[in-house]
RODO-924078 format. One line per field, with one value per residue (C-alpha): residue number from 1; residue in three letters; z, x, y. Coordinates in steps of 0.02 Angstrom, whole numbers, padded with zeros to 5 digits. Last residue first. Layout:
<drenlos>
nr	[NUM, ...]
rest	[ala, ...]
up	[Z, ...]
east	[X, ...]
north	[Y, ...]
</drenlos>
This chain:
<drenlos>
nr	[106, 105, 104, 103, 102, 101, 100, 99, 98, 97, 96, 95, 94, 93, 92, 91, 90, 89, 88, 87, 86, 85, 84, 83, 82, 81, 80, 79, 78, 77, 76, 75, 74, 73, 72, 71, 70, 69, 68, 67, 66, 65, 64, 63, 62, 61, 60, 59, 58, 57, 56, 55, 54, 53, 52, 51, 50, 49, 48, 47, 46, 45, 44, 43, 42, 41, 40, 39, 38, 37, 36, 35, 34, 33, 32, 31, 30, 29, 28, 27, 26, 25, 24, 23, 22, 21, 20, 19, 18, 17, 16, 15, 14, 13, 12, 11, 10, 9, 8, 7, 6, 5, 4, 3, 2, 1]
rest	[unk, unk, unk, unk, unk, unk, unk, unk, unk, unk, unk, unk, unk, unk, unk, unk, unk, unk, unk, unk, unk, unk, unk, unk, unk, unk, unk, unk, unk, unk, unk, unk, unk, unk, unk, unk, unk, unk, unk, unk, unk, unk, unk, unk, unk, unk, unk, unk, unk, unk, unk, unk, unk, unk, unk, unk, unk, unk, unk, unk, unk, unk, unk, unk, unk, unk, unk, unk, unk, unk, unk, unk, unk, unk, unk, unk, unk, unk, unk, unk, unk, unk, unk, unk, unk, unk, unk, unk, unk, unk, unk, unk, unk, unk, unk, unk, unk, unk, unk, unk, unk, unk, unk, unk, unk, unk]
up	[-00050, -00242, -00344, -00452, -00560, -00684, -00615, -00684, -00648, -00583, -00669, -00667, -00493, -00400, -00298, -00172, -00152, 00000, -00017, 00124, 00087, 00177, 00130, 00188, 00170, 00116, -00035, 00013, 00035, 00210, 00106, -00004, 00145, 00070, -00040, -00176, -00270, -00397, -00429, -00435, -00242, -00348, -00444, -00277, -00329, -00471, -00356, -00254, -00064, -00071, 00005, -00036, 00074, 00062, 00155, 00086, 00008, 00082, -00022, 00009, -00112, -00205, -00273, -00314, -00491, -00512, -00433, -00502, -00373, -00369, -00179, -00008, 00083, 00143, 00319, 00339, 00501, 00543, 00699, 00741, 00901, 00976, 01162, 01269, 01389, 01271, 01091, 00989, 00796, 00689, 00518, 00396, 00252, 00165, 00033, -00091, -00163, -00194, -00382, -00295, -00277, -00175, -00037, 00036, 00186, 00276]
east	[-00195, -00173, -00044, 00076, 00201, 00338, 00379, 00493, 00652, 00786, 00735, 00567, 00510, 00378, 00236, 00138, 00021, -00094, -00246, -00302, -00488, -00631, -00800, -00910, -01121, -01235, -01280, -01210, -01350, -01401, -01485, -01338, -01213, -01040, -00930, -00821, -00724, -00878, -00925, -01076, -01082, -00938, -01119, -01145, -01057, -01169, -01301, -01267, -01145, -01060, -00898, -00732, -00596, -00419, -00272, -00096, -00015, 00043, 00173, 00236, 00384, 00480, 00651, 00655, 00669, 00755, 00907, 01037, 01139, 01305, 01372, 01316, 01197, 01064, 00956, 00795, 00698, 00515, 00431, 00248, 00172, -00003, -00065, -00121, -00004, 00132, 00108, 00264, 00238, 00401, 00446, 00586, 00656, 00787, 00873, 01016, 01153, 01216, 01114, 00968, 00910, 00730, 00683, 00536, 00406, 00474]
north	[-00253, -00204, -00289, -00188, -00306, -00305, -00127, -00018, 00092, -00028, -00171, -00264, -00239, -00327, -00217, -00258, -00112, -00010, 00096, 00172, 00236, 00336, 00356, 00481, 00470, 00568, 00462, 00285, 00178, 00091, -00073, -00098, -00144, -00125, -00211, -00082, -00179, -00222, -00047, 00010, 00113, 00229, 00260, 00365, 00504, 00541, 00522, 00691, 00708, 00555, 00624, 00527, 00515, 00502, 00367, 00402, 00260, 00109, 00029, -00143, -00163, -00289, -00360, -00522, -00530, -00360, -00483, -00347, -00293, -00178, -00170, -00081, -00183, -00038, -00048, 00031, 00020, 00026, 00040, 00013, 00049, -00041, 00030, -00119, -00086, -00144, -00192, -00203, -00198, -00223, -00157, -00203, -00098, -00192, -00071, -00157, -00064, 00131, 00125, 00036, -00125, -00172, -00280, -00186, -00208, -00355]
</drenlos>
C-alpha cells in the first residue's frame, strides 16, 4: 500500500505490486477511489517518492555535505570530485484534509 488518503470525492487507495518474471523486475501501481464523505485524517497516509537529483562535489564547500550526520559514506575515498545521487522517499500521516501531522523520511 502506498497511500490511504481522503479526498473531497472520497477515499484514494493506491496499491503497488512487483512481478518479477525472467529475471526482469516490473512494478505496477493502481489507484482505486471509495466514493463517500470520510474523515479518518488519523489514518490516512502517504508513501511519497520524490524525484531522484544529484549533487556534484566539484570544490570543498560542497564537500561539507560529507559533515553531515545522514550522510554515511566511506571517509577514506573523500567526496571532492565525486557525484552523489539521491532518491528521497516520505511516509507521511495526515492531519485533515490539507496538513500533515507527520512527515517521516525513508
Amino acid at each position: 500500500m502506498n497511500a490511504v488518503f481522503n479526498q473531497a470525492s472520497g477515499k484514494m487507495v493506491e496499491a503497488c505490486g512487483a512481478i518479477l518474471r525472467d529475471w526482469r523486475h516490473k512494478e505496477h501501481t493502481s489507484q482505486f477511489l471509495y466514493w463517500g464523505a470520510y474523515r479518518d485524517h488519523k489514518n490516512a497516509f502517504q508513501r511519497k517518492i520524490e524525484t531522484p537529483m544529484q549533487v556534484h562535489m566539484a570544490s570543498s564547500r560542497d564537500v561539507v555535505l560529507g559533515s553531515k550526520g545522514w550522510l554515511h559514506h566511506d571517509p577514506d575515498t573523500g567526496l571532492l570530485g565525486k557525484t552523489l545521487r539521491f532518491s528521497p522517499s516520505s511516509f507521511i500521516q495526515f492531519k485533515d484534509e490539507k496538513s500533515f501531522s507527520s512527515v517521516e523520511p525513508l
